[in-house]
C-alpha positions in Angstrom: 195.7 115.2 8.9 193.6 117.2 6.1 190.1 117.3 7.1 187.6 115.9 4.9 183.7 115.6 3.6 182.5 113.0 2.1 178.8 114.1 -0.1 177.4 113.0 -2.8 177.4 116.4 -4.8 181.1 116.3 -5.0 181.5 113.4 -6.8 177.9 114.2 -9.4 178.2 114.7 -13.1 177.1 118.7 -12.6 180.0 119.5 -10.4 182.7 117.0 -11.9 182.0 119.1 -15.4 183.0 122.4 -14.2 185.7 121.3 -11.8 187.2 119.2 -14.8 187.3 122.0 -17.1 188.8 124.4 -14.3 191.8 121.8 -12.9 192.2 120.5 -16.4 193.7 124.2 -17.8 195.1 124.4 -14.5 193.3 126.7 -12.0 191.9 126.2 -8.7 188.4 124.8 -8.2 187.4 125.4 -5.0 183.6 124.5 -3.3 183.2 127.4 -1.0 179.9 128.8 1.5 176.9 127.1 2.0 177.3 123.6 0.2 180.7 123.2 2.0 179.3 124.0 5.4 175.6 122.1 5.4 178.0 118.7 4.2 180.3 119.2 7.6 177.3 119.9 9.3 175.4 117.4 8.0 172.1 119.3 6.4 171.2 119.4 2.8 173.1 121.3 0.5 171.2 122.7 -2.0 173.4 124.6 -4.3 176.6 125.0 -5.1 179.2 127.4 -5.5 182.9 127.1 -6.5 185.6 129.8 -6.2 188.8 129.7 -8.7 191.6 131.8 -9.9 190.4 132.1 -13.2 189.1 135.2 -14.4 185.2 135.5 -15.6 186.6 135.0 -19.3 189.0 132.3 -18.7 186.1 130.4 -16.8 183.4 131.4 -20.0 185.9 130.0 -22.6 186.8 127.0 -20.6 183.4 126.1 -19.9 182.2 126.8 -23.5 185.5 124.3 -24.7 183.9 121.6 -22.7 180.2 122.1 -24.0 179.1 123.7 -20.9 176.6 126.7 -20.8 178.1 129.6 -19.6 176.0 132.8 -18.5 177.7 135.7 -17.1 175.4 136.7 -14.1 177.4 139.0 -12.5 180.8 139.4 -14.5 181.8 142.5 -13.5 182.1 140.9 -9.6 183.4 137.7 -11.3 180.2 135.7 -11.3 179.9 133.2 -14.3 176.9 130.4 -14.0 178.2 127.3 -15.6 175.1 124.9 -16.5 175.1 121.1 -16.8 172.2 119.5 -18.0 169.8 122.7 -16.4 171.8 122.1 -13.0 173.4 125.4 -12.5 177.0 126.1 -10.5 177.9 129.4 -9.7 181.7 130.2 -10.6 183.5 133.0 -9.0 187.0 134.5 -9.3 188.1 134.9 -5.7 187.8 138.5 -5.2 189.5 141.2 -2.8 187.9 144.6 -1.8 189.3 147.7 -3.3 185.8 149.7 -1.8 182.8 149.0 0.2 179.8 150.8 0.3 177.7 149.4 2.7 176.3 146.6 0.3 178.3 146.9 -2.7 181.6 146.2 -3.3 184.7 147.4 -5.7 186.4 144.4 -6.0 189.5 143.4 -7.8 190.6 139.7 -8.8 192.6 137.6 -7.1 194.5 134.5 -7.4 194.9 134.1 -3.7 192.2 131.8 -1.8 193.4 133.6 1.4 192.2 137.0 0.4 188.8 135.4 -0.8 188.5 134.4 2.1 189.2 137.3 4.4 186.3 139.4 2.4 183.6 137.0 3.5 181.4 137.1 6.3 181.1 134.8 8.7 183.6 132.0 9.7 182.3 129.3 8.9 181.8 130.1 5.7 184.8 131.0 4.7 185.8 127.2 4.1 186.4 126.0 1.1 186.8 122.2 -0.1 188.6 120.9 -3.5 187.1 118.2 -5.7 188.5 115.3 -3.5 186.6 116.5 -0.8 189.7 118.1 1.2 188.9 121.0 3.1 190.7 124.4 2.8 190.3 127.0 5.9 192.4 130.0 5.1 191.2 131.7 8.4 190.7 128.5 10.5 186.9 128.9 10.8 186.5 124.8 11.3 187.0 125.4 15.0 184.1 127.9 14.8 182.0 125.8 12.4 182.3 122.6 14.7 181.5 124.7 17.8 178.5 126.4 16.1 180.3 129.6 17.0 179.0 132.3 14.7 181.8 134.9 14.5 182.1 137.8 11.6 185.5 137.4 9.7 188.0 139.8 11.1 186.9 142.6 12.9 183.4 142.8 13.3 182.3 146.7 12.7 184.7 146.8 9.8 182.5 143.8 8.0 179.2 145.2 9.2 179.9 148.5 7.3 180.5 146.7 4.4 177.4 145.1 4.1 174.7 146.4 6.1 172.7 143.4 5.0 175.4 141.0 7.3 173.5 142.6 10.4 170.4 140.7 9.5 172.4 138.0 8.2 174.1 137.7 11.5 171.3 136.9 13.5 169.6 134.3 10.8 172.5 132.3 10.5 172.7 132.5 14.3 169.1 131.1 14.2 170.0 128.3 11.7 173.9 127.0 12.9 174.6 128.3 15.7 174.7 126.1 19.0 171.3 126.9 20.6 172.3 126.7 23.9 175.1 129.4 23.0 175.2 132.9 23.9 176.0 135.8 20.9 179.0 136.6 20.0 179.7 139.8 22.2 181.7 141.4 19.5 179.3 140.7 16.8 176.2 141.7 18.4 177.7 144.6 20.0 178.6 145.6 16.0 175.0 145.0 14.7 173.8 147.5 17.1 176.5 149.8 16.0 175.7 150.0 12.5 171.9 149.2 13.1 171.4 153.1 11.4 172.7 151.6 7.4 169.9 148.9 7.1 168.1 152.5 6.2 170.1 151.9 3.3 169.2 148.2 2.4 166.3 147.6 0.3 162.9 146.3 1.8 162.9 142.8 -0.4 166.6 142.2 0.9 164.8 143.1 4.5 161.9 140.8 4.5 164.1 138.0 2.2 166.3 138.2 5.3 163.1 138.2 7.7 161.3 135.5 6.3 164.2 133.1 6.6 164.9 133.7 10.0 161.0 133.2 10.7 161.6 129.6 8.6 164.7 128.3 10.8 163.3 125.3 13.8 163.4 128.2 16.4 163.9 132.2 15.7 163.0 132.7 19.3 166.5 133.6 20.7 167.7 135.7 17.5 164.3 137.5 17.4 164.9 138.1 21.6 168.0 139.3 20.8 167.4 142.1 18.1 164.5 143.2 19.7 166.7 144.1 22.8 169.6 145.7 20.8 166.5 147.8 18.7 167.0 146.3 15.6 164.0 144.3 15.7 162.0 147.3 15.8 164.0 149.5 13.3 163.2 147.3 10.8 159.1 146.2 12.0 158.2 148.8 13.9 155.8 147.4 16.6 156.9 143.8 16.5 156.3 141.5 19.2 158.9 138.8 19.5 157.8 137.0 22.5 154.6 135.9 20.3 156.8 134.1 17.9 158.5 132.4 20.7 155.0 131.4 22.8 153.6 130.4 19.1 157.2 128.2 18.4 156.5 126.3 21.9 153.2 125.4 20.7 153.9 124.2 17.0 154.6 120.3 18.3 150.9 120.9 19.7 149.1 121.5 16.3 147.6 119.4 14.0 151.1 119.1 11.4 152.4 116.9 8.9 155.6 114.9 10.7 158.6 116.7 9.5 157.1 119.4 7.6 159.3 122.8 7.7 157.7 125.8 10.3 155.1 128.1 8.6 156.9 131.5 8.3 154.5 133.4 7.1 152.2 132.3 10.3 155.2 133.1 12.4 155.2 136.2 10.6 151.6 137.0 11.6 151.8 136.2 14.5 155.4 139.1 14.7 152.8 141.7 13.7 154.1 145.3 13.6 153.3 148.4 11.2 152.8 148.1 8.1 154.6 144.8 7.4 153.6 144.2 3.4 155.6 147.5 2.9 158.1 147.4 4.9 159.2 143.5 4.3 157.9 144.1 0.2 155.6 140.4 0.5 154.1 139.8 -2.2 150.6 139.7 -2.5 149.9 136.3 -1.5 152.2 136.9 1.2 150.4 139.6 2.5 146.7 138.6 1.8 147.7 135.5 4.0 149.5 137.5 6.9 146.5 139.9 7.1 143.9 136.8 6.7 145.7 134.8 9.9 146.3 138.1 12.0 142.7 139.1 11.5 141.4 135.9 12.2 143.7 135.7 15.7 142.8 138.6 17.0 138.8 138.3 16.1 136.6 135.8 17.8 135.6 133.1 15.7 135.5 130.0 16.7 137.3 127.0 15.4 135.1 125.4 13.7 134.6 128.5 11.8 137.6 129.2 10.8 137.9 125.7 9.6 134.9 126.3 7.1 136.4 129.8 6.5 140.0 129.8 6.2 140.3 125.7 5.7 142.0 123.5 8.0 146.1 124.5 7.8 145.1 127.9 8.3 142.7 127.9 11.1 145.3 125.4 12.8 147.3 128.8 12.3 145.5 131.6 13.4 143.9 129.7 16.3 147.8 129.1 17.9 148.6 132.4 16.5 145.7 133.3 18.8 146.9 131.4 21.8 150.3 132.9 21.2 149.4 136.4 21.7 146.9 136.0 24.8 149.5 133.5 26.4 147.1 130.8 26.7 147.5 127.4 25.2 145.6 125.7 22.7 141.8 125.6 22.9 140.8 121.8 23.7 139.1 120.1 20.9 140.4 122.4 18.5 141.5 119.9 15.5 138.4 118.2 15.6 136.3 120.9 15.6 138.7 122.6 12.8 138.6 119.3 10.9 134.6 119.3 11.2 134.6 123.1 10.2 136.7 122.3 6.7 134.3 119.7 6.0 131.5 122.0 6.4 129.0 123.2 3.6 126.6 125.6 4.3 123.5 124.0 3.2 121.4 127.1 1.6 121.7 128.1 -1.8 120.8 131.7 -3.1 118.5 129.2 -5.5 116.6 128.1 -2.2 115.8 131.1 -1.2 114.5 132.5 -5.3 111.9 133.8 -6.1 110.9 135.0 -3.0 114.0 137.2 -2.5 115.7 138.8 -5.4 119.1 141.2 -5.5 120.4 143.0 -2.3 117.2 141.3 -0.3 118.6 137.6 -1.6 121.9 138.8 0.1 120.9 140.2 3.3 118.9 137.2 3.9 121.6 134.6 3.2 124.2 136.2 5.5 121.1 136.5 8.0 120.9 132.5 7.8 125.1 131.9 7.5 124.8 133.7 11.0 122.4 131.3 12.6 124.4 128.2 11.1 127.4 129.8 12.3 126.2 130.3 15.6 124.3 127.2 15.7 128.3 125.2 15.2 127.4 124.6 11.7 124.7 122.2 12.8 121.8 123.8 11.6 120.1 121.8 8.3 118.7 122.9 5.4 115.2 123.1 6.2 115.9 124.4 10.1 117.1 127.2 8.5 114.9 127.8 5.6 112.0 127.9 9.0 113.7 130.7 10.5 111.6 133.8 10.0 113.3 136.6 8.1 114.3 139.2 11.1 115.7 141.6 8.4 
């Protein structure tokens, strides 16, 4: 009996559009990846991808004969965005290799769904599902995908030279949809650590894109464990220290967090460390102000209330379990009320309070001289306690 999904993306108005243009003029209109495996597995799908074998022209004119938007995003590999009503589907032609060159491909088009398939990655995704919801699986990955197996397509090296990219890819998607009590696939990893040399050749925003959503999956602990021993890890973070992500991910149920809000990546990434990690992972500058902000604040000695006036409360939650992640200790006790007490804060002096009598670089010194005493006082200290304190500048 044909396996089959049953989601409610298959049957909207966006993907109806497209596949009713495709299988009206006769081709193939396959769903295919990530939309296809999230609805077996049951997690959200959040954009779709169909693979036909019509040609990047034959899929422009069809689309524009139906009053679709059609942008050609990456023609010359047989990508075609078809939009609906600003919803956009991604249409490729399935696609052999001619010529790989470690992430690029010369490809040649194909009518066959079979050879599509056999250039892809991973398994389980390499299924593909028509408009009905029936499920296609050239290269019976479904056995896979319901096992959480993770298992390159084919032979393992040959797909890692492709695309160096897969090796980071490989242990994400381990992260993500793999069973967590499963080991790694033997032939895989051994592959990744093969070929770890070409992610010289990947660009750093592919690296830390990569990065980042590991760090943003409910546990990286085991995939971080595991390229740290094979030395990928370190080839691309230098100095990274996975066992602080996974003492940080044991205490993330502890913090102070909204109920089902996704992990903090960026704390995770913090809390990761290594050399130079807005280079080498290409953040962007919010990115990296916030990395060097938490890490700086783990490793100094502020207390939490502190860092709750400082940093506000989500990230001195943050650095204080960042913190406890890297000395191995738990959570200091009282911490989210004393965080909580430290975000409502406001240090009561004004640079007004303190004028006439101290002007310029004096009016400076001696307001950091009384944020000191507050400070240390656990932001207790009133107004006119402080104004008392002689000046010991």
């Amino acid at each position: 009996m044909t396996e089959t999904i049953d989601a409610d993306w298959l049957s909207g108005e966006d993907a109806r559009a497209v596949t009713t243009a495709l299988e009206g003029a006769g081709h193939q209109a396959l769903f295919v990846g990530g939309c296809v495996r999230n609805a077996l597995l049951g997690v959200p799908v959040t954009d779709l991808d169909l693979s036909t074998d019509a040609r990047p022209e034959r899929v422009i004119a069809l689309a524009e004969a139906a009053g679709l938007k059609a942008v050609p995003t990456g023609i010359d590999h047989g990508t075609v965005t078809v939009v609906h009503r600003h919803h956009p589907v991604e249409v490729t032609t399935f696609r052999a290799d001619i010529e790989t060159h470690g992430r690029h491909a010369t490809v040649r088009f194909s009518g066959d769904v079979a050879e599509d398939a056999a250039r892809r990655d991973f398994t389980m995704n390499a299924l593909y599902c028509d408009p009905r919801g029936r499920i296609v699986d050239p290269l019976g990955g479904l056995p896979d995908l319901r096992a959480r197996r993770l298992r390159f397509v084919g032979d393992a090296t040959a797909r890692v030279h492709e695309d160096y990219l897969r090796i980071l890819r490989f242990f994400r998607f381990h992260a993500w949809y793999a069973d967590p009590e499963g080991g790694f696939d033997p032939e895989g990893l051994a592959a990744c650590a093969e070929g770890a040399d070409g992610l010289a050749r990947i660009s750093a925003e592919r690296i830390g894109g990569e990065i980042k959503k590991l760090l943003a999956a409910p546990d990286p602990s085991r995939a971080l464990a595991a390229m740290e021993r094979t030395g990928i890890l370190h080839r691309v973070l230098p100095g990274a220290d996975a066992m602080a992500v996974a003492r940080l991910t044991a205490l993330e149920p502890a913090q102070s967090r909204a109920p089902g809000s996704t992990p903090d990546a960026i704390a995770r990434l913090a809390a990761l460390g290594g050399e130079e990690v807005a280079d080498r992972l290409r953040l962007s500058k919010a990115e990296a102000r916030r990395v060097e902000r938490l890490r700086a604040a783990a490793t100094g000695e502020a207390r939490a209330a502190e860092l709750g006036w400082r940093l506000g409360a989500e990230d001195a939650h943050a650095a204080l379990a960042i913190r406890a992640a890297l000395s191995a200790q738990g959570l200091p006790a009282g911490m989210a009320a004393a965080v909580a007490r430290g975000a409502a804060a406001e240090f009561p002096v004004k640079p007004a309070d303190l004028m006439p009598a101290y002007e310029g670089a004096a009016l400076g010194a001696r307001l950091k001289q009384l944020e000191a005493a507050w400070i240390e006082s656990g932001l207790t200290l009133g107004k006119d306690a402080l104004l008392a304190r002689p000046d010991d500048g």
